[in-house]
N, C-alpha and C positions, 0 to 999 in steps of 0.2 A: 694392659690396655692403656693405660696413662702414660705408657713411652710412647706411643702411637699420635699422641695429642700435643701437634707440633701445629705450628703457624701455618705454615703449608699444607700439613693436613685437614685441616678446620677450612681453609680459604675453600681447600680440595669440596669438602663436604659442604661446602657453603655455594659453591659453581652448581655440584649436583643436584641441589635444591631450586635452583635459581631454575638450571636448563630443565628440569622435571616440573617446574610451575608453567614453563615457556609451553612444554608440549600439552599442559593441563588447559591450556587457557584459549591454545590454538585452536585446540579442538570445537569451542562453541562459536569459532567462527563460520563467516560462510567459503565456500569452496577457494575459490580466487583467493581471499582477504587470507586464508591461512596457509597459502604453500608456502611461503618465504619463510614466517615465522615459524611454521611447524618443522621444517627439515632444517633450518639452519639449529635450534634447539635440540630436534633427533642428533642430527652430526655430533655438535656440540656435547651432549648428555652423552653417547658412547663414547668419545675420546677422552672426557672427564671420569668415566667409567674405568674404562683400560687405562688410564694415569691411576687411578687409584687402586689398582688390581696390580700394578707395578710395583706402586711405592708399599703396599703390603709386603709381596713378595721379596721385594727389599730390605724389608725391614726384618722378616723375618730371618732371610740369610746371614744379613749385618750383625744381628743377635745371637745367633747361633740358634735358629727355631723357635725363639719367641723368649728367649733369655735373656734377660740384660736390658739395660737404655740404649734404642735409637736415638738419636738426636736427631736426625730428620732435614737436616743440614751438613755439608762437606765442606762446604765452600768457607776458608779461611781468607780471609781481604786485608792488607795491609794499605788501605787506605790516609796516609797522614800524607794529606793534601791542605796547605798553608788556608787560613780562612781569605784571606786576601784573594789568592785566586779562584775560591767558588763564590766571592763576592764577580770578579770581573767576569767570570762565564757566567752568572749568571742573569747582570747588568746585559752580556754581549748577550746573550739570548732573546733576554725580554724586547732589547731594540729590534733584535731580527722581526720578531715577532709582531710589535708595533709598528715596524718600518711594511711588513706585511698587508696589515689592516689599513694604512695610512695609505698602500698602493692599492690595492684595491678598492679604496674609495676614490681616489684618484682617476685612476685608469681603466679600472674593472679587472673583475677575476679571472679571465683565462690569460690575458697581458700580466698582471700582476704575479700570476703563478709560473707562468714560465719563465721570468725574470726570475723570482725566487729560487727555480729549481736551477737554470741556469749558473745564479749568483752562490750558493751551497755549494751547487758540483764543483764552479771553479775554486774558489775563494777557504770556503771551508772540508773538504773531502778532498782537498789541493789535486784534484783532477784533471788531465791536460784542456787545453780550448774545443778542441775537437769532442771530445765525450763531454764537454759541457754543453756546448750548442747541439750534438744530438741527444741529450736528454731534456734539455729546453725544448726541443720541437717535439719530442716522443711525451713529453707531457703537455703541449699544444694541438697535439694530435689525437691524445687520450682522450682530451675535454671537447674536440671537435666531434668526434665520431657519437663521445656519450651523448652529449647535446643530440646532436642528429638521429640516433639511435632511441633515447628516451625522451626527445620531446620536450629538452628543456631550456628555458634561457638561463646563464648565469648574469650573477651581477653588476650590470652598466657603472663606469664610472663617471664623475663629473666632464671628465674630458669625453667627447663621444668620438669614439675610433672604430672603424667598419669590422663586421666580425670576418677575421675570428680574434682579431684584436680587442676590440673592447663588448 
């Protein structure tokens, strides 16, 4: 039993508890208020289910029928990456990420975000121009339709630009 009792397997048995509270709680709702949370929980709890009916199944074969230590893990990582450059990716991240927030306060979120997606595709995923401005529009387009479809406004920025700009 105690080869069985791996990081992954506990996080495993830790999902299945989470999504088995999910569908426990759904249920004292009223009709409407619980379809989201009750089936995305149900989906959720079977495929946590069938993952953990795998990695038994696994572990058994791995052992030879239940002999021996699984480890529970395959995956070997030769990770010796200099500290110096998980300082710089991570310094460039956090700016992306504040230059994000800084744009959308700015400009507002649906301009802000299609700039970001735009600016990733090219700059960072070194994308051609082409697949970068239609993934810019195809996520100005996303945020157009949800707005219009759910009814909602996104966040204005100081500068006011007519929607679907700002």
């Amino acid at each position: 039993m105690k080869q069985w009792m791996s990081i992954r397997n506990l996080f495993s048995l830790f999902l299945l508890a989470w999504f088995a509270y999910g569908v426990y709680e759904a249920r004292g709702y009223g009709f409407l208020a619980k379809i989201f949370p009750m089936y995305v929980s149900l989906v959720l709890l079977v495929l946590v289910i069938v993952y953990i009916a795998i990695e038994i199944v696994q572990g058994i074969r791995k052992t030879g029928g239940g002999k021996g230590a699984a480890t529970g893990s395959d995956l070997s990582v030769d990770w010796d990456m200099p500290l110096e450059e998980v300082y710089v990716a991570f310094m460039l991240n956090l700016g992306i990420l504040i230059g994000v927030y800084i744009a959308i306060y700015l400009i507002g979120y649906p301009l802000a975000m299609t700039l970001f997606i735009f600016l990733f595709y090219r700059f960072m995923a070194g994308a051609s121009w082409v697949a970068s401005v239609v993934a810019g529009a195809a996520g100005l387009g996303f945020m157009a339709v949800a707005s219009h479809v759910l009814g909602m406004d996104w966040p204005e920025g100081l500068i006011a630009l007519p929607w679907p700009l700002g």
